[in-house]
N, CA, C and O atoms as CSV, one atom per row, in Angstrom:
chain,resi,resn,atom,element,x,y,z
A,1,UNK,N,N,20.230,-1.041,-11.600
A,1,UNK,CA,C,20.279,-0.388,-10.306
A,1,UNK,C,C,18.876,-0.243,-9.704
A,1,UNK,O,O,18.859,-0.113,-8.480
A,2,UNK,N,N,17.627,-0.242,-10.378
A,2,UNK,CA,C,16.607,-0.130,-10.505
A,2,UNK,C,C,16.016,-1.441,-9.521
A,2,UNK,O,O,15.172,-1.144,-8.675
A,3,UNK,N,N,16.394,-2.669,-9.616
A,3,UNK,CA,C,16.636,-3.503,-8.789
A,3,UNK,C,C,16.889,-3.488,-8.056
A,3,UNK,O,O,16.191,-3.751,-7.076
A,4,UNK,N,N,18.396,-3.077,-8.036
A,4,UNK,CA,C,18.807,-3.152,-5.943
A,4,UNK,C,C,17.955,-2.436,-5.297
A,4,UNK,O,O,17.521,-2.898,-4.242
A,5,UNK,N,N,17.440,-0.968,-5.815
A,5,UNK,CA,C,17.506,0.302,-4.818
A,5,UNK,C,C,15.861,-0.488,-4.519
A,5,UNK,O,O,15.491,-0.410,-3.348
A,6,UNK,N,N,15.087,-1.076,-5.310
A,6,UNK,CA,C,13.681,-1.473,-5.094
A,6,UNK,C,C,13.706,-2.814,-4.136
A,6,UNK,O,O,12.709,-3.205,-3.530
A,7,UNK,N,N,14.734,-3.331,-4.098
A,7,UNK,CA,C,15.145,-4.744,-3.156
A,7,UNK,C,C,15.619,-4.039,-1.814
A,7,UNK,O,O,14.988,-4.337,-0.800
A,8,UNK,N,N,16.356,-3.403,-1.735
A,8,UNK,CA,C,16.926,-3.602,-0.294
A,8,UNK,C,C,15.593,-2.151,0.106
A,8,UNK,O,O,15.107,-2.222,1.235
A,9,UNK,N,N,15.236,-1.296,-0.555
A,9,UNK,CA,C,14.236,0.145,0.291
A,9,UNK,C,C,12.746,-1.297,0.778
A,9,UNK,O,O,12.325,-1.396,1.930
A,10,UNK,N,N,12.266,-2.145,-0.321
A,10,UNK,CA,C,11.405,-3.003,0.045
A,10,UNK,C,C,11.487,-3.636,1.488
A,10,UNK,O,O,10.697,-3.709,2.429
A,11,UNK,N,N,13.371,-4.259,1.159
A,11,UNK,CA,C,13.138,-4.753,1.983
A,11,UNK,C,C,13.401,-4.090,3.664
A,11,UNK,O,O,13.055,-4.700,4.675
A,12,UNK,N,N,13.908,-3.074,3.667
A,12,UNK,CA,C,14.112,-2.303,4.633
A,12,UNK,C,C,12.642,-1.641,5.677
A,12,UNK,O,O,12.619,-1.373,6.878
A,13,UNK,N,N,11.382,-1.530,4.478
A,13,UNK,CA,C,10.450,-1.376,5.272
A,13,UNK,C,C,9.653,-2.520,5.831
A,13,UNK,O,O,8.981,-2.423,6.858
A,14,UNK,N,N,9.792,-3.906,4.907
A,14,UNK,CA,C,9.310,-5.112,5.576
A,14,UNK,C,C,9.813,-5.585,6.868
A,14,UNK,O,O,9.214,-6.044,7.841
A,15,UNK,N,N,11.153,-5.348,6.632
A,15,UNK,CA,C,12.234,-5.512,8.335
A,15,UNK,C,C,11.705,-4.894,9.391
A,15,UNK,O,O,11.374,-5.443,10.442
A,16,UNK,N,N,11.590,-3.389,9.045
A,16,UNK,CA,C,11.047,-2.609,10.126
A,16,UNK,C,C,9.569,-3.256,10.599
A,16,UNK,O,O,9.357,-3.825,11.670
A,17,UNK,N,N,8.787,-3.065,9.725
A,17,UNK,CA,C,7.572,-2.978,9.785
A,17,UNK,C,C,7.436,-5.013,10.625
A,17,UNK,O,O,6.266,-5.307,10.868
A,18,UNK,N,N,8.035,-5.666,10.827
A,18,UNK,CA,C,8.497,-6.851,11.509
A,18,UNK,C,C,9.059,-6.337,12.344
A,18,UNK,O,O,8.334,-6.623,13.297
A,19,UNK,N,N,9.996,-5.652,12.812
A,19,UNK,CA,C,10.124,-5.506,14.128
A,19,UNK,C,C,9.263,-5.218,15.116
A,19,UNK,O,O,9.176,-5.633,16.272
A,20,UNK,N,N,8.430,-4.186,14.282
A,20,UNK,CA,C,7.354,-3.953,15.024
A,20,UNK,C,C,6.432,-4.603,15.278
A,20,UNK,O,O,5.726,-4.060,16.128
A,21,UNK,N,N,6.038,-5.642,14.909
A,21,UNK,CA,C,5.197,-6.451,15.200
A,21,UNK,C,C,5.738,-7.532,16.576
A,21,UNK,O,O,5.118,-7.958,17.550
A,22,UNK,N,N,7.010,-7.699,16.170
A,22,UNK,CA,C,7.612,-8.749,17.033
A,22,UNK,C,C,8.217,-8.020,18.573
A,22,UNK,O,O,8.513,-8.552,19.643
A,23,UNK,N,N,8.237,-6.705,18.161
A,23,UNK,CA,C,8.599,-6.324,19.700
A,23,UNK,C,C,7.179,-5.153,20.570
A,23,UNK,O,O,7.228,-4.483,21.602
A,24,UNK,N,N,6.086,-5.366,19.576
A,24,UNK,CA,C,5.401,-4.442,20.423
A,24,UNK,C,C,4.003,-5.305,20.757
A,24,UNK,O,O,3.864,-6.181,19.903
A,25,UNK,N,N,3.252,-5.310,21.452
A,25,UNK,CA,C,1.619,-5.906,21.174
A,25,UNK,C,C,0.906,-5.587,20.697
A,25,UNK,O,O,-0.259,-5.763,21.051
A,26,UNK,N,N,1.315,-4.853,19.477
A,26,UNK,CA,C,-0.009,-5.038,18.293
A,26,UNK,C,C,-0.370,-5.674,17.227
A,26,UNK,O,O,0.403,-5.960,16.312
A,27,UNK,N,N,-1.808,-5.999,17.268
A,27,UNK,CA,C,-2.299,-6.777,16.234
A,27,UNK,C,C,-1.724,-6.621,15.182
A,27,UNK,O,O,-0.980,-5.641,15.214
A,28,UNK,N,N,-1.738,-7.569,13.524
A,28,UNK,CA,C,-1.778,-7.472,12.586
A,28,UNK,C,C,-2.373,-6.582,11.664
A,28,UNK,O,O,-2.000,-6.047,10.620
A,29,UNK,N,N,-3.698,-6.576,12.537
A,29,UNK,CA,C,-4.883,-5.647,11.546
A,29,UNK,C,C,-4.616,-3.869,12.139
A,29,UNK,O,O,-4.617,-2.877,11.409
A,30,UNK,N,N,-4.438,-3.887,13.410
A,30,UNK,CA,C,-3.334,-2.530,13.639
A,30,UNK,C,C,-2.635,-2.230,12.942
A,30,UNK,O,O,-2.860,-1.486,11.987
A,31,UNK,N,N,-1.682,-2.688,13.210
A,31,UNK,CA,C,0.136,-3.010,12.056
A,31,UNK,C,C,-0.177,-1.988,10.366
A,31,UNK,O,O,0.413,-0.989,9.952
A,32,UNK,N,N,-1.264,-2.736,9.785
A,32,UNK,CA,C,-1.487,-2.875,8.518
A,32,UNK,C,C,-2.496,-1.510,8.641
A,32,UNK,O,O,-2.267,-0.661,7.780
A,33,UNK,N,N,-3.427,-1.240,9.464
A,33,UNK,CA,C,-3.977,0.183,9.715
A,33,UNK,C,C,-2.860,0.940,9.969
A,33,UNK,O,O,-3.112,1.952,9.316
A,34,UNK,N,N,-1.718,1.131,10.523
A,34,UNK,CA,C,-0.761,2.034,10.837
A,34,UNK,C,C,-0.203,2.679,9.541
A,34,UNK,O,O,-0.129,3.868,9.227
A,35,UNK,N,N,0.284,1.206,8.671
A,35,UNK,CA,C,1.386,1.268,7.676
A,35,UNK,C,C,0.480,2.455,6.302
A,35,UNK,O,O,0.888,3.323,5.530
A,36,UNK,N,N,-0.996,1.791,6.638
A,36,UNK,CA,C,-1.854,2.265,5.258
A,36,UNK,C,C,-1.782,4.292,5.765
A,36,UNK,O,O,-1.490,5.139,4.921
A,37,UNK,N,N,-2.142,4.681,7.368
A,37,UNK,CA,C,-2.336,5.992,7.407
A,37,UNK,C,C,-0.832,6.487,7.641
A,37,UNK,O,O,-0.691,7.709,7.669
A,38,UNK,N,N,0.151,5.807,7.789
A,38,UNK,CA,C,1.825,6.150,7.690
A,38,UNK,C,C,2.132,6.936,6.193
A,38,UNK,O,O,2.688,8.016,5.990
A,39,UNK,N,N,1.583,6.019,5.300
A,39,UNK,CA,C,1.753,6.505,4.037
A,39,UNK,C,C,1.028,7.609,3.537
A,39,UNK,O,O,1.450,8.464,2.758
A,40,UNK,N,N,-0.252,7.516,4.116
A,40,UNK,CA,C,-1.240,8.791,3.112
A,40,UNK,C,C,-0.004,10.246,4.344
A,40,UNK,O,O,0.754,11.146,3.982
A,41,UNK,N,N,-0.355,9.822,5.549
A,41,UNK,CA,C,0.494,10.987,6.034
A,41,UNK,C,C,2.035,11.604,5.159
A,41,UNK,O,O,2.013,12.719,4.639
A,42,UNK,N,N,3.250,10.752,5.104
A,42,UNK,CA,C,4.139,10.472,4.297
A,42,UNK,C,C,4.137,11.561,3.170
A,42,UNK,O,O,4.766,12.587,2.910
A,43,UNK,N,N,3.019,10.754,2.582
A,43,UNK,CA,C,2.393,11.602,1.130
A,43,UNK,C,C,1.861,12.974,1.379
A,43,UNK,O,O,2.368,13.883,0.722
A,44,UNK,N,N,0.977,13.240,2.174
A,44,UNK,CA,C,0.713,14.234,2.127
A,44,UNK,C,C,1.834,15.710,2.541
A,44,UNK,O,O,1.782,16.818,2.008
A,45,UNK,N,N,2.757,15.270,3.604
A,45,UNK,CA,C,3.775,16.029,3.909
A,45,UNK,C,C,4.995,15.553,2.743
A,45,UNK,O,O,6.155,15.511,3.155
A,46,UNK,N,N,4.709,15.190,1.262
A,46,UNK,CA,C,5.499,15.061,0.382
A,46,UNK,C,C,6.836,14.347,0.609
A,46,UNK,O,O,7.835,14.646,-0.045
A,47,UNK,N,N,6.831,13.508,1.440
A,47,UNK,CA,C,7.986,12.818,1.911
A,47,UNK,C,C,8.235,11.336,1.420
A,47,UNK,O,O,9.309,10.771,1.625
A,48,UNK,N,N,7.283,10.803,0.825
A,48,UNK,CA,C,7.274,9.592,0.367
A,48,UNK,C,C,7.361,9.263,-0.942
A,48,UNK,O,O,7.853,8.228,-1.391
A,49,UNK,N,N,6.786,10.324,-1.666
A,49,UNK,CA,C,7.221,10.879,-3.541
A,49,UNK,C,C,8.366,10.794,-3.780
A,49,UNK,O,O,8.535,10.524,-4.970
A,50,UNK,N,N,9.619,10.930,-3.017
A,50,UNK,CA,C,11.006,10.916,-3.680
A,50,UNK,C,C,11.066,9.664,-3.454
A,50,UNK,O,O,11.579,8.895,-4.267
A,51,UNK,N,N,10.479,9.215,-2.153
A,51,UNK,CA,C,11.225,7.200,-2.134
A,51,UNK,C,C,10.453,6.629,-2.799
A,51,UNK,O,O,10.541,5.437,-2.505
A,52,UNK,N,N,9.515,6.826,-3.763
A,52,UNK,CA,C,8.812,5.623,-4.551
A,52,UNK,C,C,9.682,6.621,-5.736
A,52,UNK,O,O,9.832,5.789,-6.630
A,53,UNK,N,N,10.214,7.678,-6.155
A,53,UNK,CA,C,10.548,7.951,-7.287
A,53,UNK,C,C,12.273,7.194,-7.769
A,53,UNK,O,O,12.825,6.955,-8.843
A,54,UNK,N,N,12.689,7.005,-6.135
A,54,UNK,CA,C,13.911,6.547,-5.907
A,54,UNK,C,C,13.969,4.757,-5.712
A,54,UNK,O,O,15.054,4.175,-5.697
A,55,UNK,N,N,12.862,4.139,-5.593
A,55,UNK,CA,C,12.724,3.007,-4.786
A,55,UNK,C,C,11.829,2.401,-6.527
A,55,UNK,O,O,12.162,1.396,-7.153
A,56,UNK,N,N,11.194,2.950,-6.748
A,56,UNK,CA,C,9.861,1.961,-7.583
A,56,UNK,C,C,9.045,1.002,-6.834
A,56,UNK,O,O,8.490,1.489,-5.849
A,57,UNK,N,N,8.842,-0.210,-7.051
A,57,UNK,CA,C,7.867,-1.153,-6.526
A,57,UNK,C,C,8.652,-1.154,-5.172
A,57,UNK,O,O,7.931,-1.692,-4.331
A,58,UNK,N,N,9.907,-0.743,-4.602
A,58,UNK,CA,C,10.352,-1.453,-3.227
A,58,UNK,C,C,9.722,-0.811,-2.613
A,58,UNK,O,O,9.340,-1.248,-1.527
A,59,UNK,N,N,9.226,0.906,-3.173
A,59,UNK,CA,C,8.526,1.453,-1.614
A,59,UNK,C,C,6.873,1.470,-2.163
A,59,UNK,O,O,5.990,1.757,-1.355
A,60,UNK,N,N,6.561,1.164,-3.494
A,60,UNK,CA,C,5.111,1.439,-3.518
A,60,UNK,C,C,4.579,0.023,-3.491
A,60,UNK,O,O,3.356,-0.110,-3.534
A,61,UNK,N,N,5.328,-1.026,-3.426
A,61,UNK,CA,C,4.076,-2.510,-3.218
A,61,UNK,C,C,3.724,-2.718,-1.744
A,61,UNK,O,O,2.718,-3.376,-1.479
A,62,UNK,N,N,4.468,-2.212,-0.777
A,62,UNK,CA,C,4.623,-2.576,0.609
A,62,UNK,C,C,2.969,-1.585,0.662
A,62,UNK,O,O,2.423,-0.842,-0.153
A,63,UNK,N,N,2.634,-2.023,1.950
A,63,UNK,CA,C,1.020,-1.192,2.374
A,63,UNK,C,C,1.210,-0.134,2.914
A,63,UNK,O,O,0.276,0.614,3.202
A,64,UNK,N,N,2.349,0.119,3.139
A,64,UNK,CA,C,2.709,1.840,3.349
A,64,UNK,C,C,2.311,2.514,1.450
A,64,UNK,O,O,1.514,3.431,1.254
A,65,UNK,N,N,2.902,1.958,0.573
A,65,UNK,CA,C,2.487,2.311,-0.633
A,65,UNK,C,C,0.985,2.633,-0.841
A,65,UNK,O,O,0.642,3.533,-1.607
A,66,UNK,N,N,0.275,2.036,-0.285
A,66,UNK,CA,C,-1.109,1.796,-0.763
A,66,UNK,C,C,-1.780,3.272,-0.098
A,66,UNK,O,O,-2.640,4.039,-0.530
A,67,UNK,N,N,-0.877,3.267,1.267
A,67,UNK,CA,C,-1.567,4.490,1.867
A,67,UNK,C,C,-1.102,5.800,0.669
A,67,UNK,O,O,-1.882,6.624,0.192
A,68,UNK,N,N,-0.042,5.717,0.463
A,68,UNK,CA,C,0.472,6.882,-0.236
A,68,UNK,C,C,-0.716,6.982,-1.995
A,68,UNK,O,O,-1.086,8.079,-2.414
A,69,UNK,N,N,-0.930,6.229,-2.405
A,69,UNK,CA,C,-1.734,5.917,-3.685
A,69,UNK,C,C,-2.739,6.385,-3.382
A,69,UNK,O,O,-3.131,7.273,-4.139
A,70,UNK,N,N,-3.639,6.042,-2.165
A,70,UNK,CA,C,-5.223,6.395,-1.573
A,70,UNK,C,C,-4.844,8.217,-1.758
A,70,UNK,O,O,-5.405,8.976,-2.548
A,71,UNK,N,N,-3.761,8.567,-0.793
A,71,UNK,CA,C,-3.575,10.162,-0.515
A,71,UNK,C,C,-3.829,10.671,-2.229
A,71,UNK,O,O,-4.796,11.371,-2.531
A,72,UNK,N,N,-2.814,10.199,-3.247
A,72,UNK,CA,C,-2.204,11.081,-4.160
A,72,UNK,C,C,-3.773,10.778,-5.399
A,72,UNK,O,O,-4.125,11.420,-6.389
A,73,UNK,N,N,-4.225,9.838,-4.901
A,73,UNK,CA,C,-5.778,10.087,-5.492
A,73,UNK,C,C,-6.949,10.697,-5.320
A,73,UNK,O,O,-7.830,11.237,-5.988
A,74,UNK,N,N,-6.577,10.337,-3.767
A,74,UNK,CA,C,-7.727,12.121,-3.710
A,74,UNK,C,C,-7.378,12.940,-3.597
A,74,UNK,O,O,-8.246,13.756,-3.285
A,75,UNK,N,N,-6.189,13.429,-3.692
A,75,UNK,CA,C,-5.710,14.922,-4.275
A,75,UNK,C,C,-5.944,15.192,-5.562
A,75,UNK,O,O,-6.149,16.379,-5.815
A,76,UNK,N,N,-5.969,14.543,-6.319
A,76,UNK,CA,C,-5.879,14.590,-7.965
A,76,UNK,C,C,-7.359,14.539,-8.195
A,76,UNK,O,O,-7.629,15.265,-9.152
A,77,UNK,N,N,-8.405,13.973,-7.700
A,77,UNK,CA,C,-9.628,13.982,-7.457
A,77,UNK,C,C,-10.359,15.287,-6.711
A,77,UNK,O,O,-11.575,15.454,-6.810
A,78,UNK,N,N,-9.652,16.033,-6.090
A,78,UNK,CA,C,-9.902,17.111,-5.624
A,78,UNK,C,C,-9.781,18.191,-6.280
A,78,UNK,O,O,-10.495,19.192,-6.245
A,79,UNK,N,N,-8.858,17.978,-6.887
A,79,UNK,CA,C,-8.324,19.442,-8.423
A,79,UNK,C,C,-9.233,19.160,-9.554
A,79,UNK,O,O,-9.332,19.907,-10.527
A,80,UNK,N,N,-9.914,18.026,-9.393
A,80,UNK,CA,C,-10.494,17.654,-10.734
A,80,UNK,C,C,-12.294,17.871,-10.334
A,80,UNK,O,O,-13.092,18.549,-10.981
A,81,UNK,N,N,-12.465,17.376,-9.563
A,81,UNK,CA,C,-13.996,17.580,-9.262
A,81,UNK,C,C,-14.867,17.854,-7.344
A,81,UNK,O,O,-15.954,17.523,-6.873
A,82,UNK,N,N,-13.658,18.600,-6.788
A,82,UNK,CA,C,-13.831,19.244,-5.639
A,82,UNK,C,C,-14.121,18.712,-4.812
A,82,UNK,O,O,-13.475,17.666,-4.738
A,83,UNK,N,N,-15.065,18.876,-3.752
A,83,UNK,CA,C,-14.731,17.763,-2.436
A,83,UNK,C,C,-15.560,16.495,-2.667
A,83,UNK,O,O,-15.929,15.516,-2.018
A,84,UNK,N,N,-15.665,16.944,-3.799
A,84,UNK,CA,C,-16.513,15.112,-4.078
A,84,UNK,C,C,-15.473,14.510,-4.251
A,84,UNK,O,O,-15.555,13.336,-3.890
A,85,UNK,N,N,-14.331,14.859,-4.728
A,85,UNK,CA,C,-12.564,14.127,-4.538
A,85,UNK,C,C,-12.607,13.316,-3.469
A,85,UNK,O,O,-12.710,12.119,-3.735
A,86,UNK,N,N,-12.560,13.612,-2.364
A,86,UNK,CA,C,-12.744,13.015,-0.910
A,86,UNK,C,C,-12.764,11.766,-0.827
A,86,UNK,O,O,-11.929,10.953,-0.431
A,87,UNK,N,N,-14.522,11.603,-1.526
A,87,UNK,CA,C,-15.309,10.014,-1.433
A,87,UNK,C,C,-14.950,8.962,-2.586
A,87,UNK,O,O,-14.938,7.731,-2.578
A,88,UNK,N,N,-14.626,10.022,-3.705
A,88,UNK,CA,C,-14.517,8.972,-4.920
A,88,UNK,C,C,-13.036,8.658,-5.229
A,88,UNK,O,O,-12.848,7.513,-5.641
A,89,UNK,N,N,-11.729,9.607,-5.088
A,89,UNK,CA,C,-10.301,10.080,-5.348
A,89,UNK,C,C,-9.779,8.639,-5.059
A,89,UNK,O,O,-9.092,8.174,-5.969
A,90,UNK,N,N,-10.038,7.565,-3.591
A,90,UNK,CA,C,-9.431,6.513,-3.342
A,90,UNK,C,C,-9.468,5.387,-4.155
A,90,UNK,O,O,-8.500,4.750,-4.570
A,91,UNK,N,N,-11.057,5.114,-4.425
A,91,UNK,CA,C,-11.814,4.879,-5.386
A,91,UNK,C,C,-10.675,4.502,-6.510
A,91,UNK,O,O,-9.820,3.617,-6.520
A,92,UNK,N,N,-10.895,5.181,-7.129
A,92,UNK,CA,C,-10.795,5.736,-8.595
A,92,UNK,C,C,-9.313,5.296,-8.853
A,92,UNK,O,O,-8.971,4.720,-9.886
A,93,UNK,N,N,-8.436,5.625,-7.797
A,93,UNK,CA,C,-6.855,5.558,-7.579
A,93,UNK,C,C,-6.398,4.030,-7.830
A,93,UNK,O,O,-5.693,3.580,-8.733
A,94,UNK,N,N,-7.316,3.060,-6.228
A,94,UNK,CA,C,-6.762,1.829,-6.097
A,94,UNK,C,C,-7.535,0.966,-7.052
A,94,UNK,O,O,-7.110,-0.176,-6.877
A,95,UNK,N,N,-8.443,0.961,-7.956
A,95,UNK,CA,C,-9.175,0.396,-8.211
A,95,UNK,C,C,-8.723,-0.774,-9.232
A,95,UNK,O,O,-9.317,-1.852,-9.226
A,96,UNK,N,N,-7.896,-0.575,-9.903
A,96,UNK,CA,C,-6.951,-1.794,-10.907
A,96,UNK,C,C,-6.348,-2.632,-9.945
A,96,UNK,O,O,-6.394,-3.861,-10.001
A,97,UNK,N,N,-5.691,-1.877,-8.921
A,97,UNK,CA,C,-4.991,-3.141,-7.894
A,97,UNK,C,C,-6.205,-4.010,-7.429
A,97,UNK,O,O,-6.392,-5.200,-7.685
A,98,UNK,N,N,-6.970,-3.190,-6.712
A,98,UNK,CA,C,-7.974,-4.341,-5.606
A,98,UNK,C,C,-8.873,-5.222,-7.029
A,98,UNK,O,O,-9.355,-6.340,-6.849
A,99,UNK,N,N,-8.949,-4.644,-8.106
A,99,UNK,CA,C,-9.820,-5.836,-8.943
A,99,UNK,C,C,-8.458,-6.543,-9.385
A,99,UNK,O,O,-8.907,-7.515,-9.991
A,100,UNK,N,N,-7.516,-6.615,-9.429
A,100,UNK,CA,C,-6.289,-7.552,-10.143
A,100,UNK,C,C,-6.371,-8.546,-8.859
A,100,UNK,O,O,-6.607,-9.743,-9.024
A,101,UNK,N,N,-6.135,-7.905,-7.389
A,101,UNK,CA,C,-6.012,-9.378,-6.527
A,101,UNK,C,C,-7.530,-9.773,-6.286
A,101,UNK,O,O,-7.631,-10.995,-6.178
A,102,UNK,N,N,-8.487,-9.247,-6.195
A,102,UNK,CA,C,-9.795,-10.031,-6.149
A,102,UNK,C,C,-9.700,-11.350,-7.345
A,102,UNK,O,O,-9.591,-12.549,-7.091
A,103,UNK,N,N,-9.772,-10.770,-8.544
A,103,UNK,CA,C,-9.676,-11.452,-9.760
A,103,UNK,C,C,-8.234,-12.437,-9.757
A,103,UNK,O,O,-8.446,-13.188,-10.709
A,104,UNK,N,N,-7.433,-12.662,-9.414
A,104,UNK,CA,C,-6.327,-13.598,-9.506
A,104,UNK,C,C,-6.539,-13.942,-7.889
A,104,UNK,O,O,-5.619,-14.624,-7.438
A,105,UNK,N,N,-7.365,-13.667,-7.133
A,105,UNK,CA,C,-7.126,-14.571,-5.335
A,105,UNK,C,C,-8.000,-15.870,-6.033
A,105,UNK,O,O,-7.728,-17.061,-5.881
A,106,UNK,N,N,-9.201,-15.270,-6.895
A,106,UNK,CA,C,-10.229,-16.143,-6.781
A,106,UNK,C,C,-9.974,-17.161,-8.304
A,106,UNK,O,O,-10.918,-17.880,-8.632
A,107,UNK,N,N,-8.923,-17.172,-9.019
A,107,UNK,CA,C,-8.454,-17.981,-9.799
A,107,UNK,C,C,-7.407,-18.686,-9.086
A,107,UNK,O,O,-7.022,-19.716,-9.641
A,108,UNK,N,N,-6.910,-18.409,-8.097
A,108,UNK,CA,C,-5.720,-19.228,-7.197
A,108,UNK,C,C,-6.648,-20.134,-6.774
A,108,UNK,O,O,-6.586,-21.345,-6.986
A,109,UNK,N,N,-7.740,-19.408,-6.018
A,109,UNK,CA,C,-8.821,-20.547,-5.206
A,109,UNK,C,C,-9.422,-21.675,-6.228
A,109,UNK,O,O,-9.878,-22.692,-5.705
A,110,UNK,N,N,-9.452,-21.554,-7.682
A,110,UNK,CA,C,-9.605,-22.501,-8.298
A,110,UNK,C,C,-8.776,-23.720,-8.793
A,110,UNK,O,O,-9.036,-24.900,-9.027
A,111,UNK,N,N,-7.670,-22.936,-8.852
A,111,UNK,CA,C,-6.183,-23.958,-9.418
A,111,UNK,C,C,-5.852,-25.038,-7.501
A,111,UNK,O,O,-5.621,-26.235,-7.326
A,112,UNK,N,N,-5.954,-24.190,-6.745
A,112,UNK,CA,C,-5.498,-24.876,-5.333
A,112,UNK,C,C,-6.462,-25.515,-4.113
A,112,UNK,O,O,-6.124,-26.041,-3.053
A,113,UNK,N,N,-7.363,-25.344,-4.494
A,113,UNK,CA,C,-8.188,-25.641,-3.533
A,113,UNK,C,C,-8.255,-25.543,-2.379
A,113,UNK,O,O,-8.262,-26.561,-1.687
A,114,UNK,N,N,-8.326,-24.289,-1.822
A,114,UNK,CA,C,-7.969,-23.632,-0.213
A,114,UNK,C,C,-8.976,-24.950,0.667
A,114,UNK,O,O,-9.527,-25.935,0.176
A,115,UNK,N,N,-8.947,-24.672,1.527
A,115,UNK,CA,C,-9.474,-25.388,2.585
A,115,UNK,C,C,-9.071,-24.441,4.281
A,115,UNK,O,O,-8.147,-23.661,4.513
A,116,UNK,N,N,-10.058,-24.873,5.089
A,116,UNK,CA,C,-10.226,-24.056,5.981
A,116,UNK,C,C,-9.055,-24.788,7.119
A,116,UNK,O,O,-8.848,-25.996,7.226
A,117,UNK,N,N,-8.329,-23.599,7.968
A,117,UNK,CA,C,-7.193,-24.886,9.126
A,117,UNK,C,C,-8.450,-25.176,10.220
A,117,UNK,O,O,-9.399,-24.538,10.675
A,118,UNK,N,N,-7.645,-27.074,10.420
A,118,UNK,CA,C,-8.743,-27.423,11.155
A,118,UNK,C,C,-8.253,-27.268,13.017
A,118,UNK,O,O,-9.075,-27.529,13.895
């Protein structure tokens, strides 16, 4: 069940989060700024903790997730070493993800050989 509920909540925010792109004029790099402060908000008004507790990867891989991860790290960074939480809490939180895709983008770039569109 763990499956479905992470397949269709995934895919329910990718749908949305496509509509919006396709029916409004905003950029990509907007879009993806929205989705990241959607989530820390989400999180912080505790509203997004039950759908990743209910969802798993369907609601925490999407970049609404990422916002919610940044929030719930510098909170936990804040109880732990005070408003220096702030600067370091995001840090500290995302830091296995962003070195896993740095480290596997730049082994893709070796196996495939990107090239620039001409």
């Amino acid at each position: 069940m763990h499956y479905i509920n992470a397949f269709w909540v995934g895919g329910l925010i990718c749908a949305l989060v496509q509509i919006l792109l396709d029916k409004t004029k905003l950029m990509p790099g907007r879009v993806m700024v929205l989705l990241v402060c959607a989530g820390s908000v989400l999180s912080a008004l505790h509203l997004y903790k039950p759908l990743v507790d209910y969802a798993h990867a369907g609601a925490s891989v999407p970049l609404i997730g990422f916002g919610h991860l940044l929030f719930q790290g510098v909170k936990e960074e804040i109880e732990q070493a005070g408003i220096l939480g702030v600067f370091t809490g995001g840090f500290k939180a995302s830091a296995g993800g962003i070195s896993a895709a740095l480290i596997f983008g730049y082994l893709a770039s070796l196996f495939f050989h990107p090239q620039m569109k001409k």
